[in-house]
N, C-alpha and C positions, 0 to 999 in steps of 0.2 A: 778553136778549143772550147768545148763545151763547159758552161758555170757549174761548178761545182753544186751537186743538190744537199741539201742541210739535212743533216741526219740520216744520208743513206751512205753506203759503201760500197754501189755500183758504180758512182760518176766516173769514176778512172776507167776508163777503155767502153762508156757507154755513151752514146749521145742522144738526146730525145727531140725531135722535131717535131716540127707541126703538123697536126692531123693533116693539112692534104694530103702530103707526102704518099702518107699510107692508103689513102682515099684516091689519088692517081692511081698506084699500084693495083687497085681491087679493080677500079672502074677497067684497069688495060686487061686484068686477069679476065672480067668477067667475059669480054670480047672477043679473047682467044679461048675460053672455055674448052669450047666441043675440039678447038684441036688440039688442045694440050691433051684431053682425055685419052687422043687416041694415036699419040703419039709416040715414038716405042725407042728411046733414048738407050742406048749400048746395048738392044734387044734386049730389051723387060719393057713388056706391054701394062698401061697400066691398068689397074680394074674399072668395071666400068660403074658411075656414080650412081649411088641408089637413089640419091633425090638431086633435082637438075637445081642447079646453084640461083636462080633467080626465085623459085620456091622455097629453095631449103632456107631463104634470109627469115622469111616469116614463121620458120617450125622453131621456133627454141620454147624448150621445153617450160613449164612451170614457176620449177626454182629458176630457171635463168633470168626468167620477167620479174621474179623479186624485187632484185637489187637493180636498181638502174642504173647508178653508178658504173658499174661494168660498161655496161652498154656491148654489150657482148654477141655480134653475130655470125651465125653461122655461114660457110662456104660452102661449102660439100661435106658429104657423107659416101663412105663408099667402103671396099674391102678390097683389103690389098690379101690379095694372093701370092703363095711361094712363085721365084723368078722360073724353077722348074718343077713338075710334079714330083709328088714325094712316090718313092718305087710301094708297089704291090706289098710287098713285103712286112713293111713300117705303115703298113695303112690303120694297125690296130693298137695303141698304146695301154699296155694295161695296167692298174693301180695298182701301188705297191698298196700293203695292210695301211701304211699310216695313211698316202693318199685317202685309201677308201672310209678312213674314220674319220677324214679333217671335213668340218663342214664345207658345205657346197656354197662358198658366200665369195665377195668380190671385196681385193682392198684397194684404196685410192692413197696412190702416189703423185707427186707431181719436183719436176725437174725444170728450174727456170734459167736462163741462159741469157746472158748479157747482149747487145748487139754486135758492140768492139767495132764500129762505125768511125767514130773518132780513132782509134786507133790503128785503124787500119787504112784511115783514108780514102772509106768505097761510098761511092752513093746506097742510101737506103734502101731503094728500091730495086739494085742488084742485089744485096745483101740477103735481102729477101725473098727474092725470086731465087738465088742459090740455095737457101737453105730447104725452101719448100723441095725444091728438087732434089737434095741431097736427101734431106730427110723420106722421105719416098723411093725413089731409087736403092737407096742402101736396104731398106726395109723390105723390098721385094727381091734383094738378096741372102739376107740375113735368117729369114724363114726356112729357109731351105734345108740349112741345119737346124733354126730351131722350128722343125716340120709342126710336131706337136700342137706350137702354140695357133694354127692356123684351122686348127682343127675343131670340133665340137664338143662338149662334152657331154657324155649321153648319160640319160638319169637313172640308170640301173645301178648306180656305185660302182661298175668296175672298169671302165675304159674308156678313153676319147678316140674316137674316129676320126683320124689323120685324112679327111679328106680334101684339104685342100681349097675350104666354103672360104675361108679368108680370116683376117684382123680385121673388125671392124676401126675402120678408121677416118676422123674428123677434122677437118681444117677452119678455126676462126675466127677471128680478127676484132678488134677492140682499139678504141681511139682512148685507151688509160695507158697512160707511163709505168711501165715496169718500174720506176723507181716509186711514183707513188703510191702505188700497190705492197709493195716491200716498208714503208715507213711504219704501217703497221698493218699488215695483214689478216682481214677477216676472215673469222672461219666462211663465210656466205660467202664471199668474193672469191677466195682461192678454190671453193667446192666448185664453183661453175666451171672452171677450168677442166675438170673433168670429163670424161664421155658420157658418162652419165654421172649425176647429181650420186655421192650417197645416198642420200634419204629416196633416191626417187624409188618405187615399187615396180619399175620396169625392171629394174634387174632380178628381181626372182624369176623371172622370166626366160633369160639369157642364157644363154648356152657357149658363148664365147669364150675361148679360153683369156684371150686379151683384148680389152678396147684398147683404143689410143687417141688422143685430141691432141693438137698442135694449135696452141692460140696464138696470135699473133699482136704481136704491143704496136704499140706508135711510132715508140722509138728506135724499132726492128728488134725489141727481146722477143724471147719466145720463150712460154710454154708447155714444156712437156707432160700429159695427164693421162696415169695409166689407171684402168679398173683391171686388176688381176688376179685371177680364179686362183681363192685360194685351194682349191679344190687337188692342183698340181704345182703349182707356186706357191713356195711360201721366200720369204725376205732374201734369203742368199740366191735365188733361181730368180726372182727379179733384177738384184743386181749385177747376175751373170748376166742375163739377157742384154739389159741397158748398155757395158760397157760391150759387148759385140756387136751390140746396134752399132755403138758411134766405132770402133774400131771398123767395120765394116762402111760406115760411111766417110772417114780421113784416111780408108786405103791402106790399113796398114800393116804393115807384116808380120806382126805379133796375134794372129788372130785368133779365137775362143772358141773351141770345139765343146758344145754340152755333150754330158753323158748322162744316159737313161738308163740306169744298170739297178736302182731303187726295186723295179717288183722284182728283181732275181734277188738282190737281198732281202726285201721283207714280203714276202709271197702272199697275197690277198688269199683272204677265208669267206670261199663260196656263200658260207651257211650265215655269214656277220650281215646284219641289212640292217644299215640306218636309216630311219626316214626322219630328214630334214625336215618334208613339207609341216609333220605331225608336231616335229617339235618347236617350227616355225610357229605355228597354231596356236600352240601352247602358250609359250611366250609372249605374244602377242593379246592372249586373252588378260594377261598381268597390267597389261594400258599403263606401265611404267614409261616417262618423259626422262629422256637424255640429254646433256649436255658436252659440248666439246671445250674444251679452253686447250690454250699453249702455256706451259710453263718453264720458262729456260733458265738454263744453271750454266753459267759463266765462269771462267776458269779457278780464279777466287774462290767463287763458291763453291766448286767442286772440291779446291783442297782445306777449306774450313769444315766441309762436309764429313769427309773426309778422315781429318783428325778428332774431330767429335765422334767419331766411332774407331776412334786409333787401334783397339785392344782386338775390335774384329779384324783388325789389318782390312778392309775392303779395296775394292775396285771401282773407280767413279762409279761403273755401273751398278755395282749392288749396294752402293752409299745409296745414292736415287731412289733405287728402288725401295730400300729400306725405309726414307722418308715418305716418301710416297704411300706406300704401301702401311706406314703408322699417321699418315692425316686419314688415309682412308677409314682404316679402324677409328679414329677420332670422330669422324664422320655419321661411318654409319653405325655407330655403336653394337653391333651385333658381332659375333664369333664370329672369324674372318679365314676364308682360306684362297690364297692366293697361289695363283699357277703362272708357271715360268718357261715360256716354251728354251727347248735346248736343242741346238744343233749338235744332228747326232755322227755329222761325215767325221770328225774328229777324232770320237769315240769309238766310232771300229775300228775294227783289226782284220787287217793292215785301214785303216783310213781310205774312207772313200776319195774320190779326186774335188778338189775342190768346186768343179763344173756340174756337178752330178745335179739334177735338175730333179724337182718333185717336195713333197714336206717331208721331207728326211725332219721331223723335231720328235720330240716328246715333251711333255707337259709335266713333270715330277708338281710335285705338291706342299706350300706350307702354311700350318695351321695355328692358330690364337682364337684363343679363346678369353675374350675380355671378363666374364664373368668368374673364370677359375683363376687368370693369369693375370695380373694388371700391372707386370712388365714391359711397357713400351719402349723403354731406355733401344735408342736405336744401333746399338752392337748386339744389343741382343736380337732383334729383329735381322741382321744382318746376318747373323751367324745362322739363324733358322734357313733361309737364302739358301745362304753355302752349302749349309747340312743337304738340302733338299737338291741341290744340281750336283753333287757328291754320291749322290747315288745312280746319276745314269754313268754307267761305266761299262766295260765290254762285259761282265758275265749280264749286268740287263738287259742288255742289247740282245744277247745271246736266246735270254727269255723272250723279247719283244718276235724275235726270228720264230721260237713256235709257239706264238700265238699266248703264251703261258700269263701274260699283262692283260688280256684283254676285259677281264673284269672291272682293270681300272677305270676304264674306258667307261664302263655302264655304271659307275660311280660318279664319272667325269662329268656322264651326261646327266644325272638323277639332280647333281648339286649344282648346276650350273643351267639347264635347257627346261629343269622341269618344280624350280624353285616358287614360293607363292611368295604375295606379297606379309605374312603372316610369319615366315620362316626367322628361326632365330638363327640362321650365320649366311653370310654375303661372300661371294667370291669375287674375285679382282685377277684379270689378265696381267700381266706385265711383261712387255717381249721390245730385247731388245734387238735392233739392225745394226750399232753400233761399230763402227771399225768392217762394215761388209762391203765396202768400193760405192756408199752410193750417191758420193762424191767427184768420184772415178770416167763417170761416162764423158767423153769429149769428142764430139761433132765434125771437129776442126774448127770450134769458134772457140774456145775453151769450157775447162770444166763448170758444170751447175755454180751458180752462185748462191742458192737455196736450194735443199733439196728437201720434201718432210711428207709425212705420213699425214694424208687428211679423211675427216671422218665427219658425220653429220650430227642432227639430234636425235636420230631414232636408230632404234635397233631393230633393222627389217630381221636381220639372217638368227637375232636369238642368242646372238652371245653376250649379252651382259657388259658387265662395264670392263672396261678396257684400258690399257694404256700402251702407247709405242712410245720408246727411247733411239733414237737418233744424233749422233752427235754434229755441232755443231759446222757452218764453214770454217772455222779457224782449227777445227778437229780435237782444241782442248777444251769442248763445252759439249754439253749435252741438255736435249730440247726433249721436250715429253710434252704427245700430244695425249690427254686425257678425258677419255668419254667414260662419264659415269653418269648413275640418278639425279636427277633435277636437284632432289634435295640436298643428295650428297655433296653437290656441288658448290653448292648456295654456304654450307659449312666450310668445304675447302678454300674457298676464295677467302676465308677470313681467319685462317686457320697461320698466326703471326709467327709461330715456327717455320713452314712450309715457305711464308711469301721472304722471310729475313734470310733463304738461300735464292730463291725462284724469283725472276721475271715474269708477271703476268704477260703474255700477248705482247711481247716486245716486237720492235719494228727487226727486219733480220740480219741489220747491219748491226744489233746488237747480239746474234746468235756469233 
């Protein structure tokens, strides 16, 4: 029976051993290499590795040599291709209107999963060798219907080519305890787990629709690190994905069919050309410095949250965001307009299917103005909130269909992609994933024990400061990762409102 670890909430069904353990397992992997590569387990061959495993230990990249602590290296690199080709047919995917206006940027998720060694009673080094192969195998199935994500994205705005080039995808391995990683989790520490780093500037680059990394702990946790385009993904199409992955790899009979029905209902406009790179440029010429922190709201605090805005009646989520969104106005003292993406499968008519893949969102908009308004009282920020996702309903949706909103769009970008450092009002993302299953995905080792949205200190792709809400593993908390201005940030950390509901960076047996 393994000792209980102090201050985490993995030790039940997790066990941590000693680095050899893990260090037998690599040294037997690395021996059987070339035949595992080419080995073709229930006929699914696997891909073949883009860099041979005794090189790829010395590539890791920049940010990864950071931190040492990690100690983080790599196994292979390679792309896993669909188990069959996708038909002629489906070879062209084309974007709906909102695909082709969401920018061309990548978000980083990550999905961390206990061993269950003690619990289960298996040696580690089986535990491990199952997984990687589960994990793999199911994945070269799993593509098949989601053909799309294996495809490219090609830079014209309006299509990916389903051809079949692959997932890039990463395996590797770290002698740190998933539990001591989880006591309190660095944003640097949990970024490396990604395929690629946030901050790194290889991803403008990228044409992937999905990376994928599978790291592997000590103590046989794992891992899961997605970068995915939000270009055809946005938050509910990742966590469709995730839970098909693992339904697909525990065999199970409730399986998850996506639908791609998005550009028949919002039909891409020929003549609409956003360029990215310009407003990447843009952006970039501002030499504005980012920061990430974690701020978690624990169930307590959500309902003292809560009833201090009784009279808006809110929702955890728009309490949060309402706090949130008046530290930031505290912050950066300038007229504030803050956007709220909204899932729009809901709001049609008849209701899209819940699987329907793509950025089915819209962005509705709410404004303060601290020099006219000095309002901050948070019911009233709350109700602005409300007011503002009150108005995506079926007749805008209606509008959105012919193109009739699309000026909003060249506002969206003017106050948001093409803002100076001199401008008097600031805008602020706030999106939440909340209650979307991305808790849900199970392996067959059980579900995530962390799941969260991770982001760097820089803003490659141009969008400004930002925030993601997520709710907690006990499901009655919610955690908001927040990347704003350097400065802005250096006021929110001390901002004694904000911290007398929020956990700085807590460890995530506290989420």
């Amino acid at each position: 029976m393994a000792k209980k670890q102090s201050g985490t909430h993995i030790s039940n069904g997790s066990v941590c051993t000693s680095k050899p353990a893990l260090f037998r397992w690599y040294s037997s992997f690395k021996g059987h290499h070339e035949h595992l590569m080419t080995k073709k387990p229930h006929g699914f061959a696997y891909a073949l590795p883009i860099l041979d495993l005794a090189a790829s230990e010395n590539l890791q990249s920049s940010f990864k040599q950071e931190t040492a602590k990690m100690d983080l290296q790599i196994i292979s690199k390679e792309e896993i291709k669909p188990a069959s080709p996708t038909p002629h047919h489906l070879r062209t995917l084309r974007f709906s209107l909102l695909d082709q206006i969401s920018p061309d940027c990548y978000t980083s998720l990550l999905f961390f999963f206990s061993s269950n060694c003690q619990k289960t009673m298996l040696n580690i080094n089986d535990v491990i060798s199952d997984r990687r192969r589960r994990l793999k195998q199911s994945l070269f199935k799993i593509l098949v219907p989601f053909y799309p994500l294996a495809g490219k994205i090609i830079k014209d705005g309006f299509h990916i080519e389903c051809n079949d080039d692959g997932v890039y995808y990463v395996e590797a391995r770290t002698n740190m305890q998933l539990s001591d990683l989880l006591k309190k989790p660095e944003n640097e520490l949990i970024n490396q787990l990604c395929p690629l780093h946030p901050d790194s500037v290889e991803m403008l680059s990228k044409s992937y629709v999905l990376m994928v990394q599978i790291s592997i702990f000590d103590c046989g946790g794992i891992a899961i690190g997605l970068n995915a385009s939000h270009k055809i993904l946005d938050g509910l199409s990742v966590s469709t994905f995730m839970q098909a992955w693992g339904a697909t790899a525990r065999e199970s009979s409730k399986q998850i069919h996506p639908s791609f029905i998005s550009s028949s209902m919002f039909p891409p406009i020929p003549d609409l050309i956003r360029n990215t790179s310009i407003m990447i440029a843009k952006h970039q010429m501002k030499e504005h410095n980012y920061v990430t922190k974690r701020f978690v709201f624990d169930s307590s605090a959500l309902a003292a949250l809560k009833s201090k805005a009784a009279i808006a009646n809110p929702s955890s989520v728009t309490a949060v965001m309402g706090l949130v969104w008046k530290s930031f106005i505290v912050a950066s003292k300038k007229k504030s307009i803050l956007y709220i993406p909204v899932n729009l499968r809901t709001k049609c008519s008849p209701p899209l299917p819940p699987h329907s893949l793509g950025n089915i969102i819209w962005l509705p908009s709410a404004n303060l103005c601290v020099e006219e308004d000095s309002n901050l009282e948070l019911e009233y920020l709350v109700n602005k909130i409300r007011n503002a996702i009150a108005t995506i309903n079926t007749d805008f949706i209606e509008c959105i269909k012919g193109g009739n909103e699309i000026h909003k769009l060249k506002e969206f970008d003017e106050k948001v992609y093409y803002d100076d450092q001199n401008s008097k009002e600031e805008c602020i993302q706030i999106s939440s994933i909340c209650k979307t299953g991305f808790y849900e995905p199970d392996f067959e080792w059980g579900k995530p024990i962390w799941s969260c949205v991770t982001r760097g200190n820089k803003d490659l792709f141009g969008l400004g400061n930002i925030v993601h809400l997520i709710e907690t593993k006990s499901g009655d908390g919610i955690e908001a990762c927040v990347t704003i201005k350097e400065e802005y940030m250096v006021v929110l950390e001390q901002n004694s409102e904000l911290l007398s509901y929020a956990s700085l960076n807590p460890g995530s047996h506290e989420s």
